[in-house]
N, C-alpha and C positions, 0 to 999 in steps of 0.2 A: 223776699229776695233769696234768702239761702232757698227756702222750699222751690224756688223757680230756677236757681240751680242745680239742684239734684233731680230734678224734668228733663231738663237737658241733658245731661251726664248719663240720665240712664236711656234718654232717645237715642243718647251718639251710642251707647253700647248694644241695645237693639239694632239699631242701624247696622252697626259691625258686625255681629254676629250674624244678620239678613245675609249682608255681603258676600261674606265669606261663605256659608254655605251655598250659594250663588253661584261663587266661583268653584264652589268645589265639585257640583253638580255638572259644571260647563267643562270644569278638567277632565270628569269622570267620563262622559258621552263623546269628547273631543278621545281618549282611549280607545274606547269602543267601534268610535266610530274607523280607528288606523287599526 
């Protein structure tokens, strides 16, 4: 149980940090591109 919590917890923080550099890529080019 705990071990299958801390899988999740670090999927969700993977996930976020995907995100976010996502977005930060999409802000960078949306620059560029004005």
């Amino acid at each position: 149980m705990k071990r299958t919590n801390v899988y999740m917890i670090y999927t969700l923080y993977i996930i976020s940090i995907f995100l976010y550099f996502v977005l930060y890529i999409i802000e960078y080019n949306r620059c560029m591109l004005l």
